[in-house]
C-alpha positions, 0 to 999 in steps of 0.5 A, a space after each residue: 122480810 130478812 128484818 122481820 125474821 132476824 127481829 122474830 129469832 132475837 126477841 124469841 131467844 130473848 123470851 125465852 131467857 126471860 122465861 128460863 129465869 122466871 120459870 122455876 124448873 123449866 130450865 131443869 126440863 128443858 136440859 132434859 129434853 132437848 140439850 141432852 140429846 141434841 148434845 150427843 147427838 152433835 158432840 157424836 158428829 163433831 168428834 169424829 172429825 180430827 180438828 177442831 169443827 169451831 175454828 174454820 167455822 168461826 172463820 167461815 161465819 166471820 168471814 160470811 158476815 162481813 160479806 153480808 154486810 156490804 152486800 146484805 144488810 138484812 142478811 147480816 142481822 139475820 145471820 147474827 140474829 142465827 147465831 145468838 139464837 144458837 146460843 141462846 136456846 142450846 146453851 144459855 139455859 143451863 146458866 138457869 137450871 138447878 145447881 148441884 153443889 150448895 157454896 157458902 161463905 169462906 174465912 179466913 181459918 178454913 181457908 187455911 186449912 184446905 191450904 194446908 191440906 192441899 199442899 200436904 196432898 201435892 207434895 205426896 204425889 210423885 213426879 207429874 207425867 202428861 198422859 199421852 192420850 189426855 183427851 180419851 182420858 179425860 173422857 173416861 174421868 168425866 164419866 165420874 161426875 155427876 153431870 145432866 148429860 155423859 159426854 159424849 167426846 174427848 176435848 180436842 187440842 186447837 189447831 191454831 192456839 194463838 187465839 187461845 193464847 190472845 184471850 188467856 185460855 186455858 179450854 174452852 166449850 164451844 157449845 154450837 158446835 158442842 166441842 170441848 178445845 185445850 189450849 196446847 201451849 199450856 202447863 202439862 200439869 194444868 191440863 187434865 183438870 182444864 180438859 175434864 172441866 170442859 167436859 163438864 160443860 158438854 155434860 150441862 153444867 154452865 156455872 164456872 164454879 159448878 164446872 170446877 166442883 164437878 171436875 174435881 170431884 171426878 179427879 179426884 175419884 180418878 187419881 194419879 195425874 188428873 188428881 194431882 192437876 186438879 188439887 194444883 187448881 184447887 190451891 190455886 183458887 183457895 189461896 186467891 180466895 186466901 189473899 183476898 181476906 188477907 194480901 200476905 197470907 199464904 206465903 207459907 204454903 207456897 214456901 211448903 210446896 215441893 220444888 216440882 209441885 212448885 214449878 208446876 204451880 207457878 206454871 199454872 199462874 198459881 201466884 197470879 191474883 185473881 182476874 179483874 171483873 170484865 167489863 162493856 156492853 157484853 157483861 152489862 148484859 149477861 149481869 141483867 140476865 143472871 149469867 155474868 155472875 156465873 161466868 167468873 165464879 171458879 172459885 166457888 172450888 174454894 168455898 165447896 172445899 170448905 165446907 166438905 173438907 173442914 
């Protein structure tokens, strides 16, 4: 019987998804309907707790599965079975719903313009301070985007990072508990950007590159330290695309760059190439379903930079 429920949650999820990409506007009601007060109703319960609800719940799960598995095999799958239906119905759509910002193609000349734009923006701005209260911030900065959904709570610092730290993160959304985190061990000056792009999450933008935009554009509008954070970001991302058409161009920029702005760009891995595509069975699947091409798009900010600001 545990079989036949955990086969029935797996093969309807997977309906589902199948459904969400075939269908056109379904995804689009379905984020209206049912994520957007789903979202606020359980980013309004998990905020009030101090700590981050993910952590122990991932242990708790982690640990109840390894348990089933020597004492339930049928208990284990429906449990899996449980957790990707999660996934599946309270977030995976929003990879499918309409995407906000049109991304063309980027070369090599406007690239170099943003650049140049983005570095004379940095070097304006004065001595970067960490706002004491950046999550409550960030909140009121999200409140600035053009997101499906107002989120409803700050991002919270994890309790324990090392894991963070492990998989390179900087955030994270956590979308079964509805729970925007930060990496507390990461650069000041990357943070306030990283926090409103989480929260983007929690407001039903899916799409890295969309989350990127959206962010940006509420930074922007902000000001003072979440602008500053996020044209560091941008530079970051539009000189990855710049060396990718050209391995030595933009030397100049980060030569341009003050000897604060600097340091908080090197701090953010700004000099790092741009992250290999992952692979296994994981992202063989989310390729098929039209997500993995999603998840490794930040740097659409670039491309969007292009073609709103050249």
């Amino acid at each position: 019987m545990l079989y036949v429920a955990a086969g029935v949650l797996a093969g309807g999820s997977a309906l589902f998804l199948l459904a969400c990409r075939l269908l056109p506007g379904l995804a689009d009601g379905w984020m209206t309907a049912v994520f957007a007060p789903v979202s606020g109703a359980l980013s309004g319960l998990s905020g009030r707790c101090s700590f981050a609800v993910a952590e122990p719940l991932a242990l708790l799960l982690a640990a109840l599965f390894v348990f089933l598995l020597f004492r339930s095999r049928r208990g284990a799958c429906l449990l899996l079975s449980v957790v990707l239906a999660g996934y599946a119905f309270l977030w995976a759509p929003a990879y499918f719903a309409t995407q906000r910002y049109a991304v063309g193609e980027v070369d090599a000349s406007s690239l170099t313009a943003v650049c140049a734009e983005l570095v004379e923006n940095l070097n304006t701005y004065g001595a970067f301070t960490l706002p004491d209260d950046v999550g409550e911030r960030a909140l009121e900065v999200a409140a600035l985007a053009d997101t499906p959904v107002r989120p409803a709570a700050a991002p919270k610092y994890a309790r324990y990072p090392e894991w963070m730290r492990a998989l390179s993160l900087a955030g994270l959304y956590v979308p079964w508990t509805f729970e925007a985190l930060l990496n507390p061990d990461e650069p000041p000056a990357g943070q306030p950007f990283t926090a409103v792009h989480e929260l983007m999450h929690l407001g039903g933008v899916a799409d890295e590159g969309q989350a990127n935009i959206c962010a940006y554009e509420a930074c922007r509008r902000a000001g003072g330290a979440f602008a500053y954070s996020a044209d560091l970001w941008a530079l970051k991302y539009a000189l990855e695309a710049l060396r990718a058409l050209d391995a030595t161009a933009g030397n100049a920029f980060v030569a341009a760059l003050s000897i604060s702005v600097r340091a908080d760009f090197f701090a953010i891995g700004g000099v790092a190439q741009a992250a290999s595509a992952r692979g296994g069975v994981a992202q063989a699947f989310l390729q098929i379903s039209g997500i993995g091409a999603k998840t490794d798009n930040y740097g659409a900010l670039a491309a969007w930079l292009c073609d709103t600001y050249v």
